[in-house]
C-alpha positions as CSV (number, residue, x, y, z in Angstrom):
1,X,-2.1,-12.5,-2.6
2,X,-3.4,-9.6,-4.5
3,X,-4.2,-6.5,-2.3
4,X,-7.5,-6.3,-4.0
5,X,-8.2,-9.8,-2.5
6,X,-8.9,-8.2,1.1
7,X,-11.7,-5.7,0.0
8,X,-13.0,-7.9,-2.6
9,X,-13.7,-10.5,-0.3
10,X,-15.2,-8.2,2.3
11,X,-17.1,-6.8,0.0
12,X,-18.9,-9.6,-1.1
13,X,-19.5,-10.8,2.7
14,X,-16.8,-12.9,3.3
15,X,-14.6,-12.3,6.4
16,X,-10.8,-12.3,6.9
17,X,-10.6,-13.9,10.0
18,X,-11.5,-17.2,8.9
19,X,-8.5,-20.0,8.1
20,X,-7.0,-18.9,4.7
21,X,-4.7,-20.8,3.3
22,X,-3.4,-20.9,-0.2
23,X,-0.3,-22.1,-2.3
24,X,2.0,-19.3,-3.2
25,X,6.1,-18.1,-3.4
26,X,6.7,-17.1,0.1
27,X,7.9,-13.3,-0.7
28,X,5.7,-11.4,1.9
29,X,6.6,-9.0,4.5
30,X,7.2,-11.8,7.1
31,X,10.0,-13.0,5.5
32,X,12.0,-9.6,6.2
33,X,12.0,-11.4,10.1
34,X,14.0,-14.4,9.1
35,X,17.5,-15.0,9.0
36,X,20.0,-15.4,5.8
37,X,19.5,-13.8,2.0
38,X,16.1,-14.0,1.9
39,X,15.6,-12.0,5.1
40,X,18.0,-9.4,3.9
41,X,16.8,-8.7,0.5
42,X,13.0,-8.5,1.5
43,X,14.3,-6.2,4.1
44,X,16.0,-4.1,2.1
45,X,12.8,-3.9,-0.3
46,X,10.9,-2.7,2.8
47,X,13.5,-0.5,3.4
48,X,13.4,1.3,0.1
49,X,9.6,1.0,-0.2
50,X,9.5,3.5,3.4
51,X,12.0,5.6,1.7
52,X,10.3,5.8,-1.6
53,X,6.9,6.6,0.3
54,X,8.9,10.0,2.0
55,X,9.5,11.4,-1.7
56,X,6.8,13.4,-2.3
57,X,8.2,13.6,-6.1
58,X,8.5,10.2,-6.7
59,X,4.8,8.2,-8.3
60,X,3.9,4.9,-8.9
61,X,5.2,3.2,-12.2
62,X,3.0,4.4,-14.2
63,X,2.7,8.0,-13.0
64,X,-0.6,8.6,-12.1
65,X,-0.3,8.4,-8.4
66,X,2.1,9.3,-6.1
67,X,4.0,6.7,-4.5
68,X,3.3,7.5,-1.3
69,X,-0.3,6.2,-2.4
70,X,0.6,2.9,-3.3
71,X,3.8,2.0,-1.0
72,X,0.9,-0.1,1.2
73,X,0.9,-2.6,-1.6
74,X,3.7,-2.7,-3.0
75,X,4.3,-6.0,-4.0
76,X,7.4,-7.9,-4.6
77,X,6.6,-9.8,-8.1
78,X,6.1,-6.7,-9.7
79,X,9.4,-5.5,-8.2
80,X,11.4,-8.7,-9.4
81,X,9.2,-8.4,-13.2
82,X,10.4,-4.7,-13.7
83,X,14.1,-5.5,-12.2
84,X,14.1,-8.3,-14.7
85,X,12.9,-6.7,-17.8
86,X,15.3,-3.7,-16.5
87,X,18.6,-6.1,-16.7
88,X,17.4,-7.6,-20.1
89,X,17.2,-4.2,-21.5
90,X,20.8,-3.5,-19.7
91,X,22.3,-6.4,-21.2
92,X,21.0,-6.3,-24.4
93,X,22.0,-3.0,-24.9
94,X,18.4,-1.5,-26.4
95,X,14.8,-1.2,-25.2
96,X,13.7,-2.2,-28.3
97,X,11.2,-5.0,-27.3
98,X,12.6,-7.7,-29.6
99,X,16.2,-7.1,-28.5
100,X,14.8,-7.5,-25.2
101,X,13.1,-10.8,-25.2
102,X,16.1,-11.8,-26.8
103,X,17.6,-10.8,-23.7
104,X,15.3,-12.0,-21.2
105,X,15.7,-15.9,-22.9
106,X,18.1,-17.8,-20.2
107,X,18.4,-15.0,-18.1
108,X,19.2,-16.0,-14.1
109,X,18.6,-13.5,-11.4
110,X,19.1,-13.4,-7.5
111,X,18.9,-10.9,-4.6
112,X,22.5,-10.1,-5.9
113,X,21.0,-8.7,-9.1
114,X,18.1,-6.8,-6.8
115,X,15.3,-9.2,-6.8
116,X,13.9,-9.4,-2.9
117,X,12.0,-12.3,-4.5
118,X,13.2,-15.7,-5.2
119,X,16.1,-16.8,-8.0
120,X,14.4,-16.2,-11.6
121,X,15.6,-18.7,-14.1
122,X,14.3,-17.6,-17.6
123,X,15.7,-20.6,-19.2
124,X,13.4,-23.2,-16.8
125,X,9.5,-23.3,-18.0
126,X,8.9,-22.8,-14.5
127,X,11.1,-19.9,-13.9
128,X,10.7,-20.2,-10.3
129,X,12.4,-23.3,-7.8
130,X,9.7,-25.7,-7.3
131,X,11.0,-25.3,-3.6
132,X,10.0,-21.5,-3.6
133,X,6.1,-22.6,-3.9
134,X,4.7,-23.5,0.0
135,X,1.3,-23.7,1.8
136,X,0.9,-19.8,3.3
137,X,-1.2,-19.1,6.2
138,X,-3.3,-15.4,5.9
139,X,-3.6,-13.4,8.8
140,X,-4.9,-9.8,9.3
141,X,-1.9,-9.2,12.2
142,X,0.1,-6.2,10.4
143,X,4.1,-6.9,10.8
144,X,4.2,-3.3,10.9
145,X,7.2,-2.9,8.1
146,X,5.4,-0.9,5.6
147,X,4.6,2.8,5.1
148,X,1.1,3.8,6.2
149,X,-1.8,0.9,6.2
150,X,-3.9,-0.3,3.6
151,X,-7.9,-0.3,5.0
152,X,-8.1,-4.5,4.6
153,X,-5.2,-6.1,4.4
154,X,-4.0,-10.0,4.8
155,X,-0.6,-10.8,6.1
156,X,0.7,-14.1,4.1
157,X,2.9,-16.4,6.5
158,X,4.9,-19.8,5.2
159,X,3.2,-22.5,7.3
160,X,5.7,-24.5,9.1
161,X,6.9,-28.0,8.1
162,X,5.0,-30.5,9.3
């Protein structure tokens, strides 16, 4: 799920054509196909992530890169992590980090608060809906819905019910 996973896997001789299949949330580019909410938001999160790449003044979190860079891979739970620690700081009124994890405790999010991810319940041990975790399928087919390419890159795909 990583985008490291791709060249790390090549690198040590493996090959990403074989029949990869793992257990993961389904929030890859895919799901910007389907119908309802969850199409929409991961859509719009494409959406932005093309936009963002065009800003040649915009960088990656961190700064050291420009966006452009890293809009191949961006990934959605990073998106939904920095969205969430974003509304705890809103609604806690601070960015003090203990006024913040005060914040963060019970704290529910949807695509209506910005996540292109899955609900986040902060009050459930497991945060996520047990029904967001499904079998996913790798492929190297490219959907096409992101800026540029990366050199190796997987496609993840929810596997059908059986």
């Amino acid at each position: 799920m990583s985008p490291v996973f791709p060249a790390t896997l090549a690198d040590d001789g493996g090959t990403l054509t074989g029949d990869l299949t793992t257990i993961g949330v389904d929030e890859h580019d895919s799901v910007a196909t389907g119908p309802g909410a969850d199409g929409r938001a991961m859509s719009a999160f494409l959406a932005a992530d093309r936009a963002a790449s065009l800003d040649s003044t915009l960088t990656n979190l961190v700064g050291d890169q420009p966006f452009a860079t890293v809009a191949p891979v961006a990934d959605v739970p990073s998106h939904d992590a920095v969205i969430t620690v974003a509304t705890a700081a809103a609604r806690a009124h601070s960015a003090q980090p203990a006024d913040v994890l005060t914040a963060l405790a019970g704290l529910q999010l949807s695509h209506a608060d910005g996540l292109a991810g899955p609900a986040l319940d902060l009050s459930d041990s497991s945060t996520l809906p047990v029904a967001a975790v499904t079998a996913l399928r790798a492929s190297t087919d490219d959907p096409g819905l992101r800026p540029g390419s990366a050199s190796l890159t997987l496609s993840w795909f929810k596997l059908p019910a059986a």
